[in-house]
C-alpha positions in Angstrom: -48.1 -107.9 0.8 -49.5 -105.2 -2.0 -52.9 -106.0 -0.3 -51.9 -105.3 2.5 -50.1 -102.3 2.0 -53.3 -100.8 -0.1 -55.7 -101.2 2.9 -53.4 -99.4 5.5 -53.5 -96.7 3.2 -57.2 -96.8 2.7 -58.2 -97.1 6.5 -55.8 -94.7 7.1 -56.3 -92.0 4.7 -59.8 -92.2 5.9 -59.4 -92.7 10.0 -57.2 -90.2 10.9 -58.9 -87.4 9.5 -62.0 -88.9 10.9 -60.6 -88.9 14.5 -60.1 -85.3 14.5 -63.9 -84.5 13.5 -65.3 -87.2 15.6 -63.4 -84.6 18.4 -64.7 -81.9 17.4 -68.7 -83.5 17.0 -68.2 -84.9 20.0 -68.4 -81.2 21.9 -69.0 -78.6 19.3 -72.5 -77.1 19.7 -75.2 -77.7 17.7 -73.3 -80.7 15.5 -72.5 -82.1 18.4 -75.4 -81.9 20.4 -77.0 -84.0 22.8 -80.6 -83.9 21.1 -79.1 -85.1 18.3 -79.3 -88.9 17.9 -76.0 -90.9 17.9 -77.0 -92.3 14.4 -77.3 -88.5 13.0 -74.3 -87.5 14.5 -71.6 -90.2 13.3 -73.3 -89.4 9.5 -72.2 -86.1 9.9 -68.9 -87.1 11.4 -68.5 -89.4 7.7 -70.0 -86.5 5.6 -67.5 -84.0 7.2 -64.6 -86.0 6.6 -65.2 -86.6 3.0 -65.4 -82.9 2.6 -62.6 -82.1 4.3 -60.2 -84.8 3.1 -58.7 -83.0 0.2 -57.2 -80.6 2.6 -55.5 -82.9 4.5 -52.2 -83.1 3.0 -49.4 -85.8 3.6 -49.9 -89.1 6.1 -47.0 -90.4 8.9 -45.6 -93.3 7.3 -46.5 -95.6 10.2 -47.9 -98.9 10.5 -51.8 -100.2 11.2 -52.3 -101.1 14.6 -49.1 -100.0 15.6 -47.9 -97.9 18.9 -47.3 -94.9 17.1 -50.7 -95.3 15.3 -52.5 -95.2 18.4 -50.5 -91.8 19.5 -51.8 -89.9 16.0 -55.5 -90.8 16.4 -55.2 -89.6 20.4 -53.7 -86.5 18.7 -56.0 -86.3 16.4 -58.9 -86.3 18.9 -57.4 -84.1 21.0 -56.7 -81.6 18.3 -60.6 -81.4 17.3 -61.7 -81.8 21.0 -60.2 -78.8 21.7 -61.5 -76.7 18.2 -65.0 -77.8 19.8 -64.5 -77.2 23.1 -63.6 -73.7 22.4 -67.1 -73.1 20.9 -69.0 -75.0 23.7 -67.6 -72.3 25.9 -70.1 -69.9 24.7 -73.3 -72.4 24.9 -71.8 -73.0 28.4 -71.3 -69.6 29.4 -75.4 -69.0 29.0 -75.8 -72.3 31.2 -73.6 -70.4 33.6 -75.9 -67.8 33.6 -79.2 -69.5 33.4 -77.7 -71.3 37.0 -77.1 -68.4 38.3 -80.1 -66.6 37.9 -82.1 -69.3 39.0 -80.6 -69.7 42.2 -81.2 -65.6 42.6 -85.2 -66.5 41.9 -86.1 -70.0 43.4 -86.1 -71.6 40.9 -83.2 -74.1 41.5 -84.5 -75.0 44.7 -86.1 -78.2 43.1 -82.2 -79.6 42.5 -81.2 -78.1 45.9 -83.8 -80.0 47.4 -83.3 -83.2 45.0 -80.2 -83.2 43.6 -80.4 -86.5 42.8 -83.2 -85.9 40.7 -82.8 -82.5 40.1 -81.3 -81.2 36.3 -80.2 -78.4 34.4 -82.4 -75.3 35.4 -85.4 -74.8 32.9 -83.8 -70.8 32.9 -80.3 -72.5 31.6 -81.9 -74.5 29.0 -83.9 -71.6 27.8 -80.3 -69.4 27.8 -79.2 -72.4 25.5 -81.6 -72.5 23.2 -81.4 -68.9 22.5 -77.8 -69.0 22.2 -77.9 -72.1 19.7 -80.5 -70.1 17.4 -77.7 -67.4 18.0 -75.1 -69.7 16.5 -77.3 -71.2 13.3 -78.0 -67.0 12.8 -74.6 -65.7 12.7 -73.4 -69.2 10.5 -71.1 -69.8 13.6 -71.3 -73.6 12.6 -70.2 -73.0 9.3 -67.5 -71.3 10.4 -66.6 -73.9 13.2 -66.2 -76.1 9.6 -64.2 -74.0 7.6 -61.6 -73.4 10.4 -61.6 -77.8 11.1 -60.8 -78.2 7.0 -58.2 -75.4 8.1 -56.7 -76.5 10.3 -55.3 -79.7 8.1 -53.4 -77.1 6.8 -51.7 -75.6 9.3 -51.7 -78.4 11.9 -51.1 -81.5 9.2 -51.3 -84.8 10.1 -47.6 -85.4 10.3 -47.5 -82.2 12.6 -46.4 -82.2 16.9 -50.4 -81.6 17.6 -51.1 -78.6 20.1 -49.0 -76.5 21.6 -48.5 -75.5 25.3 -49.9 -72.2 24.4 -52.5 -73.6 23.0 -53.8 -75.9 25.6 -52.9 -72.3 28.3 -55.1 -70.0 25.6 -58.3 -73.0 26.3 -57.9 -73.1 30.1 -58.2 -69.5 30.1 -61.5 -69.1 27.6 -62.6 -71.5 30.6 -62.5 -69.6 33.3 -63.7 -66.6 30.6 -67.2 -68.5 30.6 -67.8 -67.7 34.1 -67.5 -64.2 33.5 -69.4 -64.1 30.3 -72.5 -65.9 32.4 -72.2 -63.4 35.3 -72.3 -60.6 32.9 -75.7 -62.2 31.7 -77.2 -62.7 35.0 -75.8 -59.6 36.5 -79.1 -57.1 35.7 -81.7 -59.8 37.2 -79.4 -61.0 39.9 -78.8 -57.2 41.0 -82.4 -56.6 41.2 -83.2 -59.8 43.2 -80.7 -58.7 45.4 -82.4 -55.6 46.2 -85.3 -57.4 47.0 -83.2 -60.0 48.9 -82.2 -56.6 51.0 -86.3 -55.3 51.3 -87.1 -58.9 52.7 -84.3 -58.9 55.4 -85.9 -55.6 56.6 -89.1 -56.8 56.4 -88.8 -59.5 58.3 -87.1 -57.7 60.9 -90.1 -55.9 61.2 -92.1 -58.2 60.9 -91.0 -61.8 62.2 -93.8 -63.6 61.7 -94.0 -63.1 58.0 -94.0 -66.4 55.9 -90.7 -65.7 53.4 -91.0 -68.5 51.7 -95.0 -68.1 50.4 -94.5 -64.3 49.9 -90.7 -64.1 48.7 -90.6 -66.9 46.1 -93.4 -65.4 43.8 -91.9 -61.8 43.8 -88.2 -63.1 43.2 -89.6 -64.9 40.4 -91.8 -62.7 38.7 -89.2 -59.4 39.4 -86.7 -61.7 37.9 -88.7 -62.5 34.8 -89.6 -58.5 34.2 -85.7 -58.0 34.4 -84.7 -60.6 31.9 -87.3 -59.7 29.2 -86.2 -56.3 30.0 -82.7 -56.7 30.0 -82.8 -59.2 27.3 -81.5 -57.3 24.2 -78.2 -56.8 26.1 -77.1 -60.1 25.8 -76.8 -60.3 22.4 -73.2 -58.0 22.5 -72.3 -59.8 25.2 -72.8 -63.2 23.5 -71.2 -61.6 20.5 -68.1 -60.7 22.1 -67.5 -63.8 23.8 -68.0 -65.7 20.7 -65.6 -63.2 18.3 -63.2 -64.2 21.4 -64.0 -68.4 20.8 -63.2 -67.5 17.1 -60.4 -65.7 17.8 -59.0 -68.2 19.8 -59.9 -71.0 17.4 -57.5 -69.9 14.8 -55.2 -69.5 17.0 -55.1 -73.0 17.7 -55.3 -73.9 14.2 -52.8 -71.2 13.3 -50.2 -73.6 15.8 -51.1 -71.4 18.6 
């Protein structure tokens, strides 16, 4: 019976914290990546739990395997989903605007035309890359860990889990994304419009022009220009959208 007792204490002193960072690897940019093998990823999962396990304060008294067992480890993912998810909102967001901009230039016709081949936009995954440099610059990541050994603290083990407020607070950085991708796109995409506008004249002039062999090459390189131009605006946009991911972070760990 003492044997017994002394590993349901072990696994579980060990599991539940590692449920809620397993949430958060699973989404969280950067850790959580896709590029990053599997094998990589659940190391860093065990490495983040040994660090953060002094923080984690008292255990439910429950038993292994049993219903209410189950219940804390689905809280527990849920509570570092969410903590992640947050984040991924800003990686997202430049995905947004990466689609967006591509559709304005021609260059998502390959996924219109093949969607079951077609991917993520080459623009998007360019948008991605520069925000994940973004986020290894401005030590967002070590941030992201500071506020998970947090929020042990404030949202213990033995707590209710989220709040409705809380859950309300992530739907809306959701829709929030959107805006912060059209606020990206918006220089290139207004441009492209204007030539959108030229083109419909033009070929009102002129209705044997070929749109397609004349249109797609200036869309494209117009929309390039713009983005190099435009590109050092982003970087306050990004910023403020992920001060708002922060900001909404610890107020999830703060209980909401």
């Amino acid at each position: 019976m003492d044997a017994y007792v002394l590993i349901n204490e072990s696994i579980i002193q060990w599991l539940w914290p590692l449920m809620r960072v397993s949430g958060v690897m699973l989404v969280a940019p950067i850790l959580g990546s896709a590029y990053v093998p599997i094998r990589i990823r659940a190391v860093l999962a065990v490495l983040l739990t040994i660090v953060v396990t002094p923080h984690v304060g008292a255990y439910p008294e429950v038993d292994l395997l049993s219903p209410m067992f189950f219940l804390v480890l689905l809280k527990e993912v849920i509570i570092g989903f969410a903590i992640g998810f947050v984040l991924r909102l800003v990686i997202d967001a430049a995905v947004v605007a990466g689609q967006v901009l591509s559709i304005s230039m021609g260059l998502h016709f390959a996924t219109v035309v093949d969607p079951q081949q077609g991917g993520t936009p080459t623009l998007s995954q360019f948008y991605v890359i520069v925000a994940s440099l973004l986020i290894v610059v401005t030590n967002a990541h070590i941030g992201l860990i500071e506020l998970l050994a947090r929020s042990f603290e404030s949202l213990p083990i033995v707590g209710p889990g989220l709040t409705a407020e809380s859950a309300w607070l992530v739907a809306g950085l959701a829709g929030q994304m959107f805006v912060s991708g059209l606020q990206i796109a918006l220089p290139a995409v207004a441009a492209i419009l204007i030539i959108n506008v030229a083109f419909g004249v033009v070929s009102r002039a002129a209705p044997t022009l070929n749109l397609f062999a004349v249109g797609f090459p200036i869309t494209i390189t117009v929309g390039f220009i713009v983005t190099l131009i435009g590109f050092r605006s982003i970087l306050p946009i990004w910023t403020a959208t992920a001060n708002e991911a922060f900001a909404a972070i610890l107020q999830i760990v703060n209980g909401g």
